[in-house]
N, C-alpha and C positions, 0 to 999 in steps of 0.2 A: 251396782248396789242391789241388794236384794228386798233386807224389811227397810224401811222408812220409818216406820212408825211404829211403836208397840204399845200396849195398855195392858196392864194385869186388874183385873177386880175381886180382892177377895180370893188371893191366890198367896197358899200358903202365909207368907207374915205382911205381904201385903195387901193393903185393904184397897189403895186405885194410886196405879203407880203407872206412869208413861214415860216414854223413850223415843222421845223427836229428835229429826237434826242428827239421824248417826251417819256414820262413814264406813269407812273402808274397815281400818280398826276400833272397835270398839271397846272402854275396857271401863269393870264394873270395881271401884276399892273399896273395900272395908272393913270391918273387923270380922274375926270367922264367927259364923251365926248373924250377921248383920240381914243377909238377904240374899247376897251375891247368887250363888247358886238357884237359888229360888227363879229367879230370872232365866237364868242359862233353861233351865226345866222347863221352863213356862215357852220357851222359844222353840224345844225340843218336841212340845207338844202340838206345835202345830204345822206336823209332819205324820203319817201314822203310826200306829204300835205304842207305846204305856207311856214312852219319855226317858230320860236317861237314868231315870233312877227305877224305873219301873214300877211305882208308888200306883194301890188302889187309888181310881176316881174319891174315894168316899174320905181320902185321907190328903184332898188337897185344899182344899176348903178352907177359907180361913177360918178359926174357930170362937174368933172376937168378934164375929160379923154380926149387925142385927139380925133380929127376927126374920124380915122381910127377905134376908140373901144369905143365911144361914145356912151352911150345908152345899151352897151353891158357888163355882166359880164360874168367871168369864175371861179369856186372853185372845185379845184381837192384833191384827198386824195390817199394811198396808206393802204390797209387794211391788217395787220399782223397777222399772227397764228402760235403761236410755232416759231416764228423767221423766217417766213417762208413769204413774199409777194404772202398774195391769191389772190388777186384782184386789179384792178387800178378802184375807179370812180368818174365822174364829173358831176357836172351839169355846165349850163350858156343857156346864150341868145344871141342872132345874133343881129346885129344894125338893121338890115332890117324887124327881128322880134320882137321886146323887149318883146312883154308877152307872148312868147310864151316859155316855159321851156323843153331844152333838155338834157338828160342823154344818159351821154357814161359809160360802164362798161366794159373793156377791152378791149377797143378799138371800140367798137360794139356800136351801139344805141341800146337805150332799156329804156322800160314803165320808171317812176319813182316808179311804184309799187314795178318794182323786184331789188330796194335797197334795201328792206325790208329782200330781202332772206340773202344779206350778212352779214349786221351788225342791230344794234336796236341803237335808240337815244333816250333820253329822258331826259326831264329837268325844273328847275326852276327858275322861273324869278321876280322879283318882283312886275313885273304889275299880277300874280297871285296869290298875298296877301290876295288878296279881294277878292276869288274862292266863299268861304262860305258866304259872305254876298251878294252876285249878282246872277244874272237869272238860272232858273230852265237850260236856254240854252247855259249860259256857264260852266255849271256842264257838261251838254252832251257833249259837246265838248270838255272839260279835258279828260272823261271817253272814247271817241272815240277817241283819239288821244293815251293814254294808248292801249286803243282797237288795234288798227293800228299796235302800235310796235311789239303784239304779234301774230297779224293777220292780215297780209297786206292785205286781202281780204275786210276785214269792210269795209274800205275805198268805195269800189265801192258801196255794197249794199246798204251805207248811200246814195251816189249821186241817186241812181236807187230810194230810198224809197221817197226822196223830189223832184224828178221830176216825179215820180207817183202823188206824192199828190199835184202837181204844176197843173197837169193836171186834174186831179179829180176837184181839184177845180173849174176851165176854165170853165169844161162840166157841173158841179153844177150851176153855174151861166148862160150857156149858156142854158140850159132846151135840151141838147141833148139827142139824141136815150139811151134808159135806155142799151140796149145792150155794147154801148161805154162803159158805165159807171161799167157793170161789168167787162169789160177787163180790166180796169184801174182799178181798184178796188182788180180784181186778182194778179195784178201785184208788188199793196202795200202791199195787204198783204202776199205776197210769202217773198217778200225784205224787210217790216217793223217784219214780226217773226223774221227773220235773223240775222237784226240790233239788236233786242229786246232780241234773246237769245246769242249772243257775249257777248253784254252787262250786263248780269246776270253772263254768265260764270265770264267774269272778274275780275267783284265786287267779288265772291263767293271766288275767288284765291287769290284776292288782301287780304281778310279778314282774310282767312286762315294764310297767311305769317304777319298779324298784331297781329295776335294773340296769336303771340310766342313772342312777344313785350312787354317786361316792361311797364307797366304805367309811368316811370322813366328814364333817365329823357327826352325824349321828350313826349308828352304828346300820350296817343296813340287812336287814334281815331276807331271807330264802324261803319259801312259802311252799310248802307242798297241801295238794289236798287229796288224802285218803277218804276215799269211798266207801264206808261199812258194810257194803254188797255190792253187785251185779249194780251197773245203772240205767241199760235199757229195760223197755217194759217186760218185755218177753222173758230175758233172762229172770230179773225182780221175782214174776212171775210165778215162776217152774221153782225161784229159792224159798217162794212162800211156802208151796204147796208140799216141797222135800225136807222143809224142817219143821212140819205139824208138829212128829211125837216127842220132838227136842224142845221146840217153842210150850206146845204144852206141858210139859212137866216144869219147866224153866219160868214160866207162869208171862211171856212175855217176847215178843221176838229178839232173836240173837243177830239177825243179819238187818242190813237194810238202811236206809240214808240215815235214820233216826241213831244211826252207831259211828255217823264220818266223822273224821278227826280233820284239825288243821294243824300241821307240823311245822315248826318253826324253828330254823336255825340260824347264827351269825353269821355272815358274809367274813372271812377272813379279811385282815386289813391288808395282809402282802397276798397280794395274787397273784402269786408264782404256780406254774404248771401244778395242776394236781389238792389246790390249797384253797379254794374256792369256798368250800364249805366247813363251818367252825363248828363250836358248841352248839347242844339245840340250847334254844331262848331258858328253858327252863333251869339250864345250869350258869346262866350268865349272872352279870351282876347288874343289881337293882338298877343302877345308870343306864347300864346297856339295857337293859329291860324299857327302861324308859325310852332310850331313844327307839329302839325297835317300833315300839306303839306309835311315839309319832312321825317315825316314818311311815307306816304302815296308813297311817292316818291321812296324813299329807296324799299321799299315794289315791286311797279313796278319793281326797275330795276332788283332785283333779278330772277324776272320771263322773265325781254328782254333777260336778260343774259344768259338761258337755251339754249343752244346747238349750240351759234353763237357769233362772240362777242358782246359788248355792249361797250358806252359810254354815262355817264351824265356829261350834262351840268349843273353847279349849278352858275347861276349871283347873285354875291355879297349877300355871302347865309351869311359866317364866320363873319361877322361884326354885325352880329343882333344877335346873340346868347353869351349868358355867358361864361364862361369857360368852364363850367363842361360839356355843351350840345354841347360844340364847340371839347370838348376833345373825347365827347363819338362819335359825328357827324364824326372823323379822322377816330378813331375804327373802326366805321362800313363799311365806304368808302375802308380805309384798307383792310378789309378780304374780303371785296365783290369782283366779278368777272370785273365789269366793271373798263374802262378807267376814269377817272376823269380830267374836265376842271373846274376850277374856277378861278370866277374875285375877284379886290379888288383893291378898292386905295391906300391899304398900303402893306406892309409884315407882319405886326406885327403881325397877327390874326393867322397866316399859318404858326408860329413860329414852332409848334411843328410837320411839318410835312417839313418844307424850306430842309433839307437834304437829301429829297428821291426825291423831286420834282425838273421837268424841269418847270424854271421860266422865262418867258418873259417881259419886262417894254415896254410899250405901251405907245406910241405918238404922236398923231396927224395922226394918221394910218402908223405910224411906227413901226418895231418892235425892238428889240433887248434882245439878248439872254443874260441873268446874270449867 
């Protein structure tokens, strides 16, 4: 088990809402707009980077709060091992500061980085349906937020590599000292290799773990990861400094991690000689779209979950799947290590799992326990 205990104060529509006594499966019902989601976020956030929705600090607030806690939230958790409370931690914000986000872990302040050491989050949402048909750079983003759970370090060298290339750009357009321009330039490409071979390692692991995956029945996807340039330092390098008078007229670098792509294609279901590889994801259909994410998904958490615990968040996964994918979808959730939270405006879907699970009915940012 991972959280034990959760408390939101004055987070989004709830004003102090708790979550004792959970399990293995967890699962939030209610009507949509009730809160459900609200939760799943508030759990996502105490892990680092924005939360799954990506939502400013200043817009989580609840906005019925008195005077006294106006403008400010608080979401604490208790982290279990072995029956054992390892850890206490929380994030929130002050009235006095709304965007600015603080973490306590034991009482102590500390980075939002070193959540990362205690537990892993990871999760699906349905505003991530449309992963494979939209931008090269919400692919990177999926992939560094993966990146993230399994190596809280990405996090910074991504910030260091696009405020390198924030700068390089400046000095390109400003026709500064070429000297400036190699410092900056060394800088990206020290922190854009970095980004670039996390990034490879990932995919390489993620693939590994899909590839003990049935073609059956979720559909199982083939991962490649292109590189937008060179990925050692040296090379990066010498590609900064040979496409100045391209980058500057173009107002912006053309090569470089900040350009990798994540390719995705269907595993064919008859794997006869030669047939291995299908449609990419983007020409598939919405189903298989689906199932691909949560295989891909499933695939992560198995790796968050090596040597710490883990929990997935899955919003309003079980109503878009069949039986059989929804049966096999319990299975795997089952034997895997992590905790499990899911939403749903009904019970009827979570039928075959309603007996193991701690179930909450969700209301208007209410909770209560069934």
């Amino acid at each position: 088990m991972a959280l034990a205990k959760i408390t939101l104060q004055n987070f989004r529509n709830h004003a102090a809402s708790e979550l004792a006594q959970t399990a293995h499966f967890n699962l939030l019902v209610g009507e949509n707009g009730a809160g459900k989601t609200n939760v799943l976020e508030a759990i996502s956030l105490l892990s680092p980077g924005r939360g799954l929705r990506r939502a400013n600090l200043a817009d989580l607030a609840r906005k019925e709060s008195g005077d006294a806690q106006k403008g400010a939230f608080a979401i604490g958790a208790s982290l279990i091992e072995q029956g054992q409370t390892s850890a206490r931690i929380g994030t929130y914000t002050e009235k006095e500061r709304p965007t600015r986000r603080l973490v306590r872990i034991n009482g102590a302040d500390a980075n939002a980085s070193a959540l990362s050491e205690w537990h892993a989050v990871s999760w699906l949402t349905p505003s991530m349906d449309g992963l494979f048909t939209d931008s090269a750079g919400a692919r990177r983003r999926f992939v560094d937020r993966m990146a993230l759970a399994i190596e809280p370090g990405h996090a910074r060298a991504v910030n260091q590599l696009e405020t390198a290339l924030r700068e390089r750009n400046r000095l390109l357009e400003d026709r500064r000292d070429a000297r400036w321009l190699d410092a900056i330039e060394a800088q990206a490409a020290q922190h854009g290799s970095v980004v670039a071979q996390t990034r490879a390692r990932l995919v390489a692991r993620l693939s590994d773990e899909l590839s003990a995956l049935p073609a059956e029945p979720f559909a199982r996807p083939i991962l490649t990861y292109r590189p937008g340039g060179p990925v050692t330092p040296e090379e990066l390098l010498a590609e900064f400094a040979r496409a100045r008078p391209r980058d500057r007229a173009a107002g912006r670098a053309l090569t470089g991690p900040h350009r990798d792509e994540l390719e995705v294609v269907m595993a064919m279901k008859d794997r006869s000689p030669g047939s291995v590889w299908g449609p990419p994801a983007a020409s598939c259909s919405t189903g298989e779209q689906k199932a691909m994410l949560i295989a891909i998904t499933l695939a992560h958490g198995v790796l968050a979950a090596t040597g710490r615990p883990s929990v997935l968040l899955l919003d309003e996964v079980a109503a878009h799947l069949d039986p059989v994918r929804r049966a096999a979808l319990f299975e795997r959730l089952r034997a895997g290590r992590a905790q499990i939270w899911m939403t749903g405006t009904e019970l009827a879907p979570f039928t075959e799992i309603e007996g193991e699970a701690a179930i909450w009915r969700v209301s208007d940012g209410a909770l209560e326990r069934l």
